[in-house]
Steps between C-alpha positions, in 0.01 A plus 500: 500500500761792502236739717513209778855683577359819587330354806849439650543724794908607515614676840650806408531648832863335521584758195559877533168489296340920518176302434557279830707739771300827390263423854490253795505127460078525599482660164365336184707732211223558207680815342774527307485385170744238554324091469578251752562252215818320415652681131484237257737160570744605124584848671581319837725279307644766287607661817648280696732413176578814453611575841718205531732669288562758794589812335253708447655817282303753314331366167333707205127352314551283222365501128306203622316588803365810224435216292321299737255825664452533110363121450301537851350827431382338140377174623344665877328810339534512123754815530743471221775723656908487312737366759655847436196713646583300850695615781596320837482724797574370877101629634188594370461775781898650460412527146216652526704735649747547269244529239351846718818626548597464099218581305331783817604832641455636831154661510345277237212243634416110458191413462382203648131299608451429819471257724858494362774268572671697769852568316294671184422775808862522648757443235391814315495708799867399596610611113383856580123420325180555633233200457148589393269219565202374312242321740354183291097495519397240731186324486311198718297256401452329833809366639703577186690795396630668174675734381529669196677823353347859542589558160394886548718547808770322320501748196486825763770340657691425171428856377715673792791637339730398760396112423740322299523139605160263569647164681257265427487134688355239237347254673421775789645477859320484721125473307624205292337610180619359138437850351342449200589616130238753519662641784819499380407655202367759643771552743743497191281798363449718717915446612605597128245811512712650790856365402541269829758237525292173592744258759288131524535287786435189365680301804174307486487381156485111517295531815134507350256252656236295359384582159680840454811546302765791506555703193763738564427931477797531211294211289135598550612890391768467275447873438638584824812236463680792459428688790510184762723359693392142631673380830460070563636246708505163597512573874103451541475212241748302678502623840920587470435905636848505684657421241524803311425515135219646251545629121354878337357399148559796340407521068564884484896457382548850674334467802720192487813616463467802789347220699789279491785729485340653907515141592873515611573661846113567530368106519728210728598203329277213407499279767691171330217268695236690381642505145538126482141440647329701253722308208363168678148621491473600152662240352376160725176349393465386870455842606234617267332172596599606866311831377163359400482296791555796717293709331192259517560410839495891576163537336373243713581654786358838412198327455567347851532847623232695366252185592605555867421837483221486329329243786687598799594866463207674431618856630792518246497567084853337276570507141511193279830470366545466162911503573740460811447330778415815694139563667360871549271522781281777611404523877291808464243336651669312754492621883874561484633880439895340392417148384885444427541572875215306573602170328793511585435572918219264532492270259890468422513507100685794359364628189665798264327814656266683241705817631805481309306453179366854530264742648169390576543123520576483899203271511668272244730150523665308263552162538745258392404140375767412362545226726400101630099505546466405832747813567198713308266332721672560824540855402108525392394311832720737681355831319138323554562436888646866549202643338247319696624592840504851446150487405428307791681787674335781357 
């Protein structure tokens, strides 16, 4: 079976990898959103091909690869979006930024929930913006967290008149929900009442585990098409995130047109590699079969995860994702004050640090699986043997 090649464990500490030099060798890396998974073997070829021809000049998107997000978008999700509405950008963050700088003046606010993705927090602050967060509502049922949306503190937020973009993340980083219709709906609502611009992350699209399925924020409102821009990319689904490409699916024709006449001067080049990649993984069957396999082999390891931590890590609470293969943890119970320092001093995993995903979640970690299984154990075992020596200590 395809999954059977997820178990493979590739040494990436030869590579400049972030994921792999960010701490000592000692260190298991659990945090950056980046899989430890070979992209799929049709990409690999493509590349290699490609650079064989050795000159590597600047290129410009095809009709086709709009034509081929089109077909993928369609047969993924059900979104029936013109080849014409799409436009290939270099990043998902850079255009985010781009999109803040265009369609925001200095003084004005985006609104965004929080635990947020940590760029949603920054990017508008270096664009001259202030950020007003939106804490979800979190609730327990033993082990397992949730989160929802504080619809009320969303609309008082909303309502501020210096709020004019929400940047939404659809499935959410780093809770994992598959917001539902309902949600969106309402989001859609209450973002028309007070005239905000709606940006969607939906970097996470083809990542939903298990039973759930993705339906994109632009489809399930089609009343707020016009005031939404959606930002994708393949960089999750295929595990290519150096190589520098995403699209803006844009309907409005004149948010559009200001959108791609800033591109420009403003945005860098889309990286040829990255452009080929995302041509080879729209249009090969073996990577959507690559897909499903990954995607199921995922799921089984979030079950893996949460069953460990459910038996053998009593004092800590995690969501179960719905999307990506990222793990929220709480550790308010824990007898650590930093967990992120903790794991990472005594039991030698680094997690992402519930810091940078804003105020009031120092007592938070998310963690990466994303990875071979018996690297998830290692890191578990790891968290599980750190934990029990400092109650011993204590």
């Amino acid at each position: 079976m395809l999954e059977h090649q997820f178990d493979q464990q590739i040494d990436r500490r030869h590579t400049n990898s972030a994921k792999w030099h960010q701490y000592p060798a000692d260190v298991l890396p659990m945090w950056v959103a980046d899989m430890d998974f070979a992209a799929p073997q049709p990409i690999v070829d493509a590349l290699i091909e490609r650079s064989r021809h050795g000159i590597f000049g600047y290129e410009f998107p095809t009709d086709s690869i709009r034509e081929q997000i089109s077909c993928w978008l369609l047969q993924r999700h059900g979104w029936d979006v013109s080849p014409e509405a799409i436009l290939p950008l270099p990043g998902v963050v850079s255009s985010l930024a781009l999109v803040t700088r265009l369609f925001c003046r200095p003084g004005d606010a985006a609104v965004t929930l929080t635990p947020a993705y940590p760029p949603f927090l920054s990017v508008p602050a270096g664009q001259g913006l202030s950020v007003i967060s939106v804490p979800l509502a979190q609730s327990a049922d033993g082990w397992r967290l949730r989160y929802e949306i504080d619809f009320d503190a969303l609309q008082q937020a909303l309502s501020e008149p210096r709020a004019t973009m929400f940047i939404h993340c659809h499935p959410h980083n780093p809770t994992s929900r598959e917001w539902s219709a309902a949600e969106n709906q309402r989001i859609a609502q209450l973002c028309a009442e007070h005239d905000v611009l709606i940006v969607s992350d939906e970097i996470w699209a083809d990542l939903t585990l298990a039973q759930h399925q993705h339906r994109p924020f632009a489809l399930q409102c089609t009343e707020a098409a016009d005031r939404c821009i959606t930002l994708m990319a393949p960089s999750k689904t295929f595990n290519t995130p150096g190589l520098g490409f995403s699209f803006a699916v844009v309907t409005h024709p004149v948010l559009r047109r200001r959108l791609q006449a800033a591109l420009f001067g403003n945005l860098p080049h889309i990286n040829i590699f990255g452009l080929l990649a995302a041509q080879t993984a729209y249009s090969d069957p073996a990577c959507a079969a690559w897909l499903d396999a990954l995607r199921a082999y995922l799921t089984a390891n979030r079950d893996f995860a949460l069953a460990y931590v459910a038996q053998h890590l009593p004092a800590l609470r995690a969501t179960v994702p719905e999307a990506t293969y990222l793990l929220w943890i709480d550790c308010s119970d824990a007898a650590v004050t930093r967990p992120f320092q903790f794991f990472l001093q005594q039991g030698k995993v680094a997690l992402s640090d519930g810091v940078t995903f804003g105020p009031g979640y120092e007592r938070f970690v998310r963690l990466n699986f994303g990875c071979p299984r018996a690297q998830l154990h290692e890191a578990l075992e790891r968290m599980r043997a750190a934990l029990v020596s400092a109650t011993v200590r204590g």
